[in-house]
C-alpha positions in Angstrom: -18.8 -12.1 -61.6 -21.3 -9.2 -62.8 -22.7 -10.1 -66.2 -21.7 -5.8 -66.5 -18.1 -6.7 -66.8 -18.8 -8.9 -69.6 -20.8 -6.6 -71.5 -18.0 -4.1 -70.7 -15.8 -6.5 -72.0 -18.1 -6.7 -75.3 -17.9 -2.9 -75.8 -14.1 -2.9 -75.1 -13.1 -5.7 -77.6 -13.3 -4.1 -81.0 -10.7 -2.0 -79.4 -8.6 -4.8 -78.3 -8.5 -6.8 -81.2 -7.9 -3.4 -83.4 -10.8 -3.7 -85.2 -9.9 0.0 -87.0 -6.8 -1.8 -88.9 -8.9 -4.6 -90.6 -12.1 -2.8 -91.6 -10.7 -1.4 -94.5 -9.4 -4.4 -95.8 -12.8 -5.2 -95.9 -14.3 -2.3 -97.9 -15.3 -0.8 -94.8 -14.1 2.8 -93.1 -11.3 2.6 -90.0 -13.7 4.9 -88.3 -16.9 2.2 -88.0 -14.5 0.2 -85.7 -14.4 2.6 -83.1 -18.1 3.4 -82.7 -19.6 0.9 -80.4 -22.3 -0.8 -80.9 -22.4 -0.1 -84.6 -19.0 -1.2 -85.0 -20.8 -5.2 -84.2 -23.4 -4.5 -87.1 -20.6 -3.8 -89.5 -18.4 -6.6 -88.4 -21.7 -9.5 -88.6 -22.3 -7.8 -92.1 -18.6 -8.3 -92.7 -18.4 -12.0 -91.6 -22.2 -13.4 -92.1 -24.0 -10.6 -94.1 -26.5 -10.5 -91.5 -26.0 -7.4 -89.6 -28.7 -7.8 -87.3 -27.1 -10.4 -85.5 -25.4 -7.6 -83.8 -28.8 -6.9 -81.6 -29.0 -10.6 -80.6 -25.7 -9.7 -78.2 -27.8 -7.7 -76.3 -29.6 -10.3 -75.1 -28.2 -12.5 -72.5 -27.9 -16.4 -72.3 -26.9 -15.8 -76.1 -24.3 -12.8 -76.0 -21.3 -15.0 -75.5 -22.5 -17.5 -78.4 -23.1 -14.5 -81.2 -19.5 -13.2 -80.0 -18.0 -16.4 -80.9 -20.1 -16.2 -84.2 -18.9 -12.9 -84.9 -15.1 -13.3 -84.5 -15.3 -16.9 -86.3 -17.2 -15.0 -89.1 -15.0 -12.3 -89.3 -11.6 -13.9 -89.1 -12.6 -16.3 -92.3 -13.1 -13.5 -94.7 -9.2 -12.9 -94.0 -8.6 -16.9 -94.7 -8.5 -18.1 -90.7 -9.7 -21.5 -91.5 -8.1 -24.2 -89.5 -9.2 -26.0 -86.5 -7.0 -24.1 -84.3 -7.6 -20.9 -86.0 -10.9 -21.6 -85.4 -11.0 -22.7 -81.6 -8.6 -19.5 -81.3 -11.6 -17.7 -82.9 -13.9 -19.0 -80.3 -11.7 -18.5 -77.2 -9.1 -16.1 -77.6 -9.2 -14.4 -81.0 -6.6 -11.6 -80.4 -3.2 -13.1 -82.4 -5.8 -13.8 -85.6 -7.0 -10.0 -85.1 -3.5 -8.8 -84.8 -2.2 -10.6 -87.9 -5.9 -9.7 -89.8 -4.7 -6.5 -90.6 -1.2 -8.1 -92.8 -3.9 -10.9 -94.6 -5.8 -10.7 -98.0 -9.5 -10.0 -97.4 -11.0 -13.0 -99.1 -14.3 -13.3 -100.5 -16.7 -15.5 -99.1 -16.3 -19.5 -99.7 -16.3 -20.6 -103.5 -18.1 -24.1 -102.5 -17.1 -25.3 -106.1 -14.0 -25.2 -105.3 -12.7 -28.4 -103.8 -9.3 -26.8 -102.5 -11.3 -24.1 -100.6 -13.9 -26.4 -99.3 -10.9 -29.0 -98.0 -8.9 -25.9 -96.2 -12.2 -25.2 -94.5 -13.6 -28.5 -93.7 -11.5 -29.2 -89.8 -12.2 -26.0 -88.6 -16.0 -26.6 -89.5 -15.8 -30.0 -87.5 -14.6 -27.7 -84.3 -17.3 -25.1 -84.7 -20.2 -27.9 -84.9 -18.5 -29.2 -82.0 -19.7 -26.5 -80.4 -22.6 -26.2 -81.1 -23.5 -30.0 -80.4 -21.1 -32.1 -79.8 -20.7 -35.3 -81.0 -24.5 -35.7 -81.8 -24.2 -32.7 -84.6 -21.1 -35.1 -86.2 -23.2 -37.8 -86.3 -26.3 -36.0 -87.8 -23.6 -34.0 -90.1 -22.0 -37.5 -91.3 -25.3 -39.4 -92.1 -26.5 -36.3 -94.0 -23.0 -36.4 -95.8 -23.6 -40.1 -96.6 -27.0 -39.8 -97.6 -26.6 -37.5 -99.9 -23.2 -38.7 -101.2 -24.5 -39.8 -104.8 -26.1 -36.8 -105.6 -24.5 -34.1 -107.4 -23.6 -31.9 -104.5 -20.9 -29.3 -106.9 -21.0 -26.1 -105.6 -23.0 -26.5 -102.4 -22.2 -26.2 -98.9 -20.5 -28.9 -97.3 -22.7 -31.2 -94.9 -20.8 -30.1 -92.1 -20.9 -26.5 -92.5 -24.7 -26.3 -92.9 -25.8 -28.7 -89.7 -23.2 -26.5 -88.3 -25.0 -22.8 -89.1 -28.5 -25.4 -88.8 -27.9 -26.4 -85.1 -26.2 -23.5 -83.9 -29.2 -20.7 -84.7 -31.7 -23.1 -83.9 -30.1 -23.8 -80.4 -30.1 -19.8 -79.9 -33.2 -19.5 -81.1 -34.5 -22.4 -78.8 -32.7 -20.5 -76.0 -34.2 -17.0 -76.8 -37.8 -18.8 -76.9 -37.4 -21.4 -74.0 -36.1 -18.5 -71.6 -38.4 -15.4 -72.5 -41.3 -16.5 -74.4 -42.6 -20.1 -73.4 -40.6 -23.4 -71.9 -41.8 -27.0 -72.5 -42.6 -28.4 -68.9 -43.4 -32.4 -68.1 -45.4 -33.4 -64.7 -42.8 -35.8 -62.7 -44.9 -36.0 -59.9 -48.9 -36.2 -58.6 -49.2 -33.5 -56.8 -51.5 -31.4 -59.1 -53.4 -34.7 -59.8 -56.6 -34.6 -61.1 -55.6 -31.1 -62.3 -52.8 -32.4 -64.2 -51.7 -36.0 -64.6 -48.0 -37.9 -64.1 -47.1 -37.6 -68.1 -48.8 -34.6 -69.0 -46.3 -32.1 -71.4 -47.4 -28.5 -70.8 -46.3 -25.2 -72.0 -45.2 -22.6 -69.4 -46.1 -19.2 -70.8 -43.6 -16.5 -69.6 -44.9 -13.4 -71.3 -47.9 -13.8 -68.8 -45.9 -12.6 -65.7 -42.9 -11.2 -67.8 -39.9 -13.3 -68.7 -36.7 -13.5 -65.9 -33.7 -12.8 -67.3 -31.7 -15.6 -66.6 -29.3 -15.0 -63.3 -26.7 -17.5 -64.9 -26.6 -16.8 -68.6 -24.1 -19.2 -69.7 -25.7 -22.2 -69.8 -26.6 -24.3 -73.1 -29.8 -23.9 -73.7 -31.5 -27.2 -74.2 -31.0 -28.2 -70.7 -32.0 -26.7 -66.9 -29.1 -27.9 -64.7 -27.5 -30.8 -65.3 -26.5 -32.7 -68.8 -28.0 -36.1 -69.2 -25.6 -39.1 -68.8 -22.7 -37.1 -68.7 -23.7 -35.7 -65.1 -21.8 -32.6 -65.0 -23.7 -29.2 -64.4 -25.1 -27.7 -67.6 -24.1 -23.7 -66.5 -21.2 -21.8 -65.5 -21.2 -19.4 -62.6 -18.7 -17.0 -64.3 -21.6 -14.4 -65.2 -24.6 -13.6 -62.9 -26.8 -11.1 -63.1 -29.1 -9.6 -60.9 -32.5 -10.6 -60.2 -34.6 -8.8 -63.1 -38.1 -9.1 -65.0 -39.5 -7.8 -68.6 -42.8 -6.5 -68.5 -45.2 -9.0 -69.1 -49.1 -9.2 -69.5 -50.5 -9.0 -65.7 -49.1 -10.3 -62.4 -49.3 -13.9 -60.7 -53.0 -13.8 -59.8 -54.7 -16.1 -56.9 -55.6 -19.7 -58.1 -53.2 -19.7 -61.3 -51.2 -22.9 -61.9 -47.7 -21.5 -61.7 -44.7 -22.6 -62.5 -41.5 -21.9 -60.1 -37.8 -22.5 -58.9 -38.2 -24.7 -56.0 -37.5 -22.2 -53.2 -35.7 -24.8 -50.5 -33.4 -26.1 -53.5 -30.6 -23.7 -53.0 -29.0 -27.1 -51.5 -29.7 -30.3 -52.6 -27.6 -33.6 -52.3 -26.8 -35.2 -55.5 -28.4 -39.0 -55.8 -27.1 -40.8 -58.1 -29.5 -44.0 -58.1 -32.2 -41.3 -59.7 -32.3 -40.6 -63.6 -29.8 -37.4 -64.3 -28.9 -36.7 -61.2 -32.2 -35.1 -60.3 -31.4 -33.9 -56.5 -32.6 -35.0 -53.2 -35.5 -32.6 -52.2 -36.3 -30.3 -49.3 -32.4 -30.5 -47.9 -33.8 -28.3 -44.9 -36.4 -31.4 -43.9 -33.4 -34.2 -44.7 -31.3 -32.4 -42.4 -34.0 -32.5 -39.6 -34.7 -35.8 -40.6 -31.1 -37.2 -40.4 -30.4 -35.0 -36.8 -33.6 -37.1 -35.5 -32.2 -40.9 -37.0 -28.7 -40.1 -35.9 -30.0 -39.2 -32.3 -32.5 -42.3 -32.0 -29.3 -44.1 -33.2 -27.2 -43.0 -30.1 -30.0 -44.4 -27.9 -29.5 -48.0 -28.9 -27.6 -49.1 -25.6 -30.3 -47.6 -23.4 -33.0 -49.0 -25.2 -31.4 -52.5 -24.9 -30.9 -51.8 -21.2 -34.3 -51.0 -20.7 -35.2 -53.6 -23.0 -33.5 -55.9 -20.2 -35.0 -53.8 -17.4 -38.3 -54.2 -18.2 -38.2 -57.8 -20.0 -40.0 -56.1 -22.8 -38.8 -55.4 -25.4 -41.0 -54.0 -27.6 -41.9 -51.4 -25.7 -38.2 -50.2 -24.5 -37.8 -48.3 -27.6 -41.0 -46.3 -27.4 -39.8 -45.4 -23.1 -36.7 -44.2 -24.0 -37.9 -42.1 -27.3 -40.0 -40.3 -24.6 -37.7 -39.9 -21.9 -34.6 -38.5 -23.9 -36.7 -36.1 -26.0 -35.8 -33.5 -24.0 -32.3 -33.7 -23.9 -33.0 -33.9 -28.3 -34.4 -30.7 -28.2 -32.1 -29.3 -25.6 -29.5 -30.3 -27.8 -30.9 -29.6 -31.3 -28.4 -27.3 -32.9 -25.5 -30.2 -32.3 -27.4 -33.0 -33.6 -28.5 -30.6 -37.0 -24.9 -29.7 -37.4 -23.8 -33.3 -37.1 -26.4 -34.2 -39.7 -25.4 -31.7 -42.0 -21.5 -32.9 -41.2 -23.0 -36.5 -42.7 -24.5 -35.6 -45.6 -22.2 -32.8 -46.7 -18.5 -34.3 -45.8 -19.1 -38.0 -45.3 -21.9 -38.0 -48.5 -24.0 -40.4 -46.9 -28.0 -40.4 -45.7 -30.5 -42.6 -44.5 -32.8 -44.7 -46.6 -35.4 -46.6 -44.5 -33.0 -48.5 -42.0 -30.5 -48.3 -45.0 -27.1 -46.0 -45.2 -27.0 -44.9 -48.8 -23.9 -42.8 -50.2 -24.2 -40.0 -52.5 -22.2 -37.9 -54.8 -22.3 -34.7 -52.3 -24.3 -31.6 -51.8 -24.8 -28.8 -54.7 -25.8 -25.7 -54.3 -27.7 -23.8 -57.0 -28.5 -20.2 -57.8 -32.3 -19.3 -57.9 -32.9 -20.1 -62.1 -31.1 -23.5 -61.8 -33.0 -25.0 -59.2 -35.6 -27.5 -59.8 -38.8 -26.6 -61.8 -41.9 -26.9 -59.3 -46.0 -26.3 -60.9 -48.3 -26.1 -58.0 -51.5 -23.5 -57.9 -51.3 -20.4 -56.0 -53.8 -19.6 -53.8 -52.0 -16.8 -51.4 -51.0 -13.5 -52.7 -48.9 -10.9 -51.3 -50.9 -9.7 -48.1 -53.0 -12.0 -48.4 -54.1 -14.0 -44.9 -54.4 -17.9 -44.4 -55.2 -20.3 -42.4 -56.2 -23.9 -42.9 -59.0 -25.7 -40.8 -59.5 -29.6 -41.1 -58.4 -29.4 -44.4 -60.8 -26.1 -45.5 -58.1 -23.3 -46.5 -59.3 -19.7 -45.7 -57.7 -16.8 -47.2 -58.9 -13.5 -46.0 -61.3 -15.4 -43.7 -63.3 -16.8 -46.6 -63.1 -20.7 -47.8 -60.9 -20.3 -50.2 -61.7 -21.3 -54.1 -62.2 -25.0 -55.1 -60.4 -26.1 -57.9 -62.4 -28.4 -60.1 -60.2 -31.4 -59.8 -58.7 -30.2 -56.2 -59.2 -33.9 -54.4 -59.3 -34.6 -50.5 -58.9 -38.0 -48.4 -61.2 -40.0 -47.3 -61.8 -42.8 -45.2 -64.2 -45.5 -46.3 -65.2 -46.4 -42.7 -67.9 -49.4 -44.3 -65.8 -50.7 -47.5 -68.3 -53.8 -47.4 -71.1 -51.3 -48.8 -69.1 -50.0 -51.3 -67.4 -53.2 -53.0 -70.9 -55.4 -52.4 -69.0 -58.5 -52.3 -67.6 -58.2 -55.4 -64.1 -59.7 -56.6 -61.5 -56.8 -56.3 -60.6 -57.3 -60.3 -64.0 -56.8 -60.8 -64.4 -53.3 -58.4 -60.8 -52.4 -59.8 -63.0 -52.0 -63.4 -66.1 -50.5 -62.3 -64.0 -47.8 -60.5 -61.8 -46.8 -63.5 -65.3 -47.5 -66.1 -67.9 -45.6 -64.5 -65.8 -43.0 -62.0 -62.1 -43.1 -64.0 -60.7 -44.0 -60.5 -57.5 -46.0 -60.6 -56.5 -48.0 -58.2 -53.0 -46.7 -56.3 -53.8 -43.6 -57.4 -57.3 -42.5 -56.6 -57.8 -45.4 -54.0 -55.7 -47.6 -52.3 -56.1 -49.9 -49.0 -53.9 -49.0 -46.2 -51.5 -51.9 -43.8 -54.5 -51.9 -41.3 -57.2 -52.6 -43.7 -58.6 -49.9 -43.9 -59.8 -48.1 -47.9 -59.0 -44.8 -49.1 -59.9 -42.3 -51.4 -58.4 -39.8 -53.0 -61.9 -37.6 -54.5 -62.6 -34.4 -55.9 -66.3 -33.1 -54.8 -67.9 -33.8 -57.4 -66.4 -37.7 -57.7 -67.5 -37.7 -53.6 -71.0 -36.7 -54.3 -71.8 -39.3 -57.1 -69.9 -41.9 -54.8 -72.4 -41.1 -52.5 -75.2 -40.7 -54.2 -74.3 -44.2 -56.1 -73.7 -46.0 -52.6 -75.9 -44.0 -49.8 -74.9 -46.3 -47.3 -71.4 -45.9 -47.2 -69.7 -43.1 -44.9 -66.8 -41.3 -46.9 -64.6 -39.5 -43.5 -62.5 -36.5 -44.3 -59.2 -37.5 -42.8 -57.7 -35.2 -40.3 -54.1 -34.6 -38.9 -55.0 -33.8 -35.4 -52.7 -31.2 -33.7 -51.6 -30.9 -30.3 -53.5 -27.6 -30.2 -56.7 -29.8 -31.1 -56.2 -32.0 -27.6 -55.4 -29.5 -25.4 -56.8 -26.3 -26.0 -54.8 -23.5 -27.3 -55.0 -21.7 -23.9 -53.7 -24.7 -22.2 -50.7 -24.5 -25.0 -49.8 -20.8 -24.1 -49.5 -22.1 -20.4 -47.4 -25.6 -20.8 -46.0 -25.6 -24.4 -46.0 -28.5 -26.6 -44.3 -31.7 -24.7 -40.4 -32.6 -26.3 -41.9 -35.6 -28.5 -44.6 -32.8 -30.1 -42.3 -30.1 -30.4 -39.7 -33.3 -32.6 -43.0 -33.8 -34.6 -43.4 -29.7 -35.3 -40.0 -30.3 -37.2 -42.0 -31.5 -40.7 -43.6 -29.1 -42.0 -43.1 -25.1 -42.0 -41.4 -23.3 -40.5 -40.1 -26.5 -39.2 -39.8 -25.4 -35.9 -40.6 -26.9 -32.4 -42.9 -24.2 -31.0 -45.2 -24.3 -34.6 -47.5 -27.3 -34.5 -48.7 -27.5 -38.3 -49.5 -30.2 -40.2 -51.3 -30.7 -43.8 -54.8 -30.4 -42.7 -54.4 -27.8 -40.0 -51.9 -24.8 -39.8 -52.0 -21.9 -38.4 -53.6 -18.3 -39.5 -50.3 -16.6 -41.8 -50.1 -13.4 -43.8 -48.0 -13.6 -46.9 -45.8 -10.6 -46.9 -46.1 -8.2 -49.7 -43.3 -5.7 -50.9 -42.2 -2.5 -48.4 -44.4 -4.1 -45.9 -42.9 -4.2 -42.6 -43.5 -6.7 -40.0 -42.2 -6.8 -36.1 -39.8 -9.5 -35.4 -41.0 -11.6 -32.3 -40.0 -15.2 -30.9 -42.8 -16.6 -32.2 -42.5 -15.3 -35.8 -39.0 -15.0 -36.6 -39.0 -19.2 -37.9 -41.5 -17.8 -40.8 -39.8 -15.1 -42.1 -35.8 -16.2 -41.3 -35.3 -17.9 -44.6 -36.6 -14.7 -45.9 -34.5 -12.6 -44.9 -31.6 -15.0 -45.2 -31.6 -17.0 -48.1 -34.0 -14.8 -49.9 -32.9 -11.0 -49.2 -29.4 -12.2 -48.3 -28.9 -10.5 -45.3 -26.8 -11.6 -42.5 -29.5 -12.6 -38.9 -28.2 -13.0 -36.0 -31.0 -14.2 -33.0 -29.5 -12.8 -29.3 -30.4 -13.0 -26.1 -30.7 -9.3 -26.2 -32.9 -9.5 -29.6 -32.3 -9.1 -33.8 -29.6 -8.6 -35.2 -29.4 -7.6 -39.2 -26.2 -7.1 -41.0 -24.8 -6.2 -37.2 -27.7 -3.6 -36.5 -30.1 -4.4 -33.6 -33.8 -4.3 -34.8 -36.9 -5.3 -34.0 -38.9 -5.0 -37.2 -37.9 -6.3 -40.7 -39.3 -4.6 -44.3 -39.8 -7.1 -47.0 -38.0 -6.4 -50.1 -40.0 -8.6 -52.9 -43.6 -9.9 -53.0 -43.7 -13.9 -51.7 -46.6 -16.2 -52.7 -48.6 -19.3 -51.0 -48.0 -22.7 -53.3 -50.4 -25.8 -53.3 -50.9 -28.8 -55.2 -54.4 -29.8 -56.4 -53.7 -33.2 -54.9 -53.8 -32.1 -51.0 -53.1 -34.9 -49.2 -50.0 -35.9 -51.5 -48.3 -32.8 -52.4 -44.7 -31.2 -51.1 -45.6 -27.6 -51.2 -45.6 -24.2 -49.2 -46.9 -26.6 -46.1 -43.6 -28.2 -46.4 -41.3 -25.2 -47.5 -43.1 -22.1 -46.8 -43.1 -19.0 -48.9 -42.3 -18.5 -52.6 -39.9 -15.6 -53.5 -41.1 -13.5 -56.8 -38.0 -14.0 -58.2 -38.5 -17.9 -58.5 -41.7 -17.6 -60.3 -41.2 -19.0 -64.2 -44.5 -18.9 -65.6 -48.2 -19.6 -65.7 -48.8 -23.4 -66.9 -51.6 -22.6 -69.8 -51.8 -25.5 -72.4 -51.6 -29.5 -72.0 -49.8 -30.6 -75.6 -49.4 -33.7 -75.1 -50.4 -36.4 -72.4 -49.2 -40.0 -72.1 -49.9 -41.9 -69.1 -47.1 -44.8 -68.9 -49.9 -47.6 -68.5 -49.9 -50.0 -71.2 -54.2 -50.3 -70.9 -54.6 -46.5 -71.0 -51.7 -45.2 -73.1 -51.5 -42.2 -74.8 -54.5 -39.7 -73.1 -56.3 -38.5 -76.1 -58.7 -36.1 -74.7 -56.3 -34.1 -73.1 -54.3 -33.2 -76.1 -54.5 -29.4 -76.3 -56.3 -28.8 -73.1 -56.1 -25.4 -71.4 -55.4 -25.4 -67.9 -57.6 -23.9 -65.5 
């Protein structure tokens, strides 16, 4: 529902609850109650003496909350006290309006008056319930106890102050953590060397301008999901449209950006991972499962061919290249049988493992996960990625400081000189702070690599002339053959299943992490013609992103039921990659990033603990700008 009706509903509900025939009960004019707006400054200044409250309704992810302050407020100056009257006051205040008008006006609590601190004290315990509950009992209760020999006659009751304590400081956390800045933690190594597994950063907001929040009703100390209780941490009742604030500039090329992670408008729910956190990139896990399920259905030819041949070994790989066609002839059915298995019998594959799961969700755009990668296309801007050199605009692109490649140590014998591994495992972390797993790591088939920024490669080499460092290279089908000789036979079936891992996921687009092919990120009122070739870039676009309706016809494009050959971008979309090339999900997975899942520009490192015992907290990164 339109977050309009609720404000609507806002200006419209002094009038239901009759506002006009309780005012002046309260030393206030029946006329104040019917102008709107104002009649909200007189009614906070009535209930809390704050009548600047009234403003923060305007703002939304707190509206409903200060409503439910205002009535509750309200409706005890006229002796509405108990818990019911109070959860009444929260929910459905209309019969304590109606009656308002027939009560006493009361002024506000005498809290040296046990009788009058008693009457109040249940309906307290419901409104801290709302604001935290059972945590802000507990905090209320060892306060109470705490402070239990001290001469406490005439003050507020324990309850009702951790009450008005955690209830403004939960709004205000909202009104900072949504429009000003957000506390952000790095889950994952993809920006590594940039930023480390354990850093805490602040996301500033203000420096692209704040999103209103598309699903303001959410409690405000958590993104999606509640912790331990596993149940979502929003409500769906009021959306709004998407919608920005001004802010200081725009997302510029190279910033370290913050976003909603574009292909987690469906996720499936794990529930072996901490909180709930969902299953990622549901558009690759479908691929993924229609491929297993398929190879799955081959099992009795590849034990007859097993038998056949007497070789078993090799039966598997024959029959993988023989039935590929029919796979790809036959995509659409196996992809809708995936998505049959992980949506309606909640189950996906793990290894050679079945797992079960607790279903699929599906999110709107500010409730999906949090992603930080750096950007490095713009609107309009052109890329392309060579052997793992990215070109924007036909230029190398910029090199972050601590952006790392991989290498292949084709000679480790000249590098660890015979030394024990304990022994290299120090002098890499002492004199190049390379740890091992992370920065370096030895593969099944023996062979070392490394994970280096340029200038860790050049004092590596400098150190150990001897040894050859080899960039390592995702060859593409285009690289054997030629692309000429691609135009002519196409990529073969077991090419074209490979194509299906990285964007736009599709079998005719043969990219892979250290090669893909020359895009242009579409900008705003730009229009681009719709072809064969291109429509797998932009179809999440103008699906998922503009919500419009494609149909793909023999006859061509079809857009909300209109034929067309050409499509005009309605927002500004962005190119997302980690720091940490050769280990990072980002737009070579998932493609293009909408404007309206940008958060924020990651700007300060606060805090920094690395989860290794030896290492500990990471000192010297402590208040560390981001660049």
């Amino acid at each position: 529902m339109s977050a309009l009706y609720f404000y609507l509903f806002f200006l419209a509900h002094p009038y239901i609850a009759m506002w006009w025939t309780s005012f002046p009960k309260a030393g206030r004019k029946s006329w104040e109650a019917l102008v709107p707006l104002y009649n909200y400054y007189v009614a906070f200044k009535v209930g809390q003496s704050k009548g600047w409250w009234a403003f923060l309704m305007l703002i939304p992810g707190v509206h409903i909350y200060m409503w439910a302050v205002c009535n509750v407020g309200y409706l005890r100056r006229f002796g509405f006290f108990s818990a019911i009257d109070t959860l009444l006051a929260i929910v459905f205040p209309y019969p304590l309006f109606f009656k308002a008008k027939d009560k006493a006006f009361r002024e506000p609590t005498n809290w040296a008056n046990p009788k009058e601190v008693e009457e109040r004290k249940a309906g307290d315990h419901v409104a801290l319930f709302f604001a935290l509950p059972v945590a802000g009992h507990i905090l209320a209760f060892i306060s109470e106890a705490l402070s239990s020999k001290k001469n406490n006659f005439g003050k507020k009751s324990k309850t009702r102050e951790w009450t008005e304590t955690i209830l403004f400081a939960l709004i205000a956390a909202g009104i900072i953590r949504t429009y000003v800045f957000e506390p952000f933690k790095i889950p994952t190594g993809s920006m590594e060397k940039t930023l480390l597994v354990g850093d805490f950063l602040f996301v500033n907001k203000l420096a692209y301008g704040p999103k209103v929040p598309v699903t303001p009703l959410s409690f405000p100390l958590f993104h999606n999901f509640i912790p331990y209780l596993n149940i979502k941490s929003y409500s769906e009742a009021e959306t709004l449209e998407y919608t920005r604030l001004p802010g200081f500039g725009k997302v510029q090329r190279y910033d370290v950006v913050v976003f909603n992670y574009p292909s987690g408008d469906t996720a499936v729910y794990d529930p072996r991972v901490p909180f709930g956190l969902m299953g990622h990139d549901y558009h690759g896990i479908v691929n993924n499962e229609a491929i297993i399920l398929w190879m799955q259905s081959l099992s009795g030819k590849i034990q007859a061919k097993a038998a056949e041949t007497n070789n078993p070994n090799n039966a598997w790989e024959i029959v993988y290249e023989e039935e590929a066609p029919n796979f790809i002839k036959n995509l659409s059915y196996w992809k809708e049988e995936a998505r049959k298995f992980l949506g309606e019998d909640k189950m996906a594959h793990e290894g050679n493992n079945i797992i079960r799961h607790m279903g699929l969700i599906r999110r709107p755009v500010d409730k999906r996960e949090n992603y930080i990668k750096r950007c490095v296309g713009i609107p309009g801007d052109e890329l392309e990625i060579i052997n793992s050199v990215l070109y924007v605009n036909g230029k190398p692109a910029q090199i972050a400081p601590f952006q790392n490649l991989r290498y292949t140590i084709l000679n480790p014998d000249d590098l660890t000189l015979g030394i024990s591994s304990e022994k290299f495992t120090n002098q890499m972390y002492e004199s190049y702070g390379l740890e091992q797993g992370r920065d370096y790591f030895n593969t099944s088939d023996g062979l070392m690599k490394m994970n280096l920024t340029q200038e860790e490669l050049k004092r590596l080499q400098t150190v150990y002339p001897k040894v050859k460092f080899e960039l390592e290279i995702d060859s593409t089908y285009e690289m054997k053959v030629g692309k000429d000789s691609l135009a002519k036979t196409g990529y073969p079936a077991t090419v074209q299943i490979k194509n299906l891992e990285n964007f736009p996921k599709d079998i005719n687009h043969g990219n892979t992490m250290t090669n893909f092919e020359k895009i242009k990120i579409p900008a705003k009122g730009t229009t681009v013609k719709l072809t064969a070739q291109n429509i797998p870039l932009y179809r999440r676009i103008i699906t998922a992103y503009e919500g419009h309706k494609l149909d793909e016809k023999a006859d061509g494009f079809y857009i909300d039921g209109k034929k067309t050959d050409s499509y005009t971008f309605k927002m500004n979309y962005y190119w997302m990659m980690g720091d940490n090339r050769y280990n990072s999900a980002d737009s070579r997975v998932w493609g293009f990033v909408p404007e309206d899942h940008i958060i924020g520009k990651a700007s300060l490192v606060w805090f920094s603990n690395s989860g290794i015992p030896e290492i500990g907290i990471r000192w010297e990164r402590i208040f560390k700008f981001i660049k």
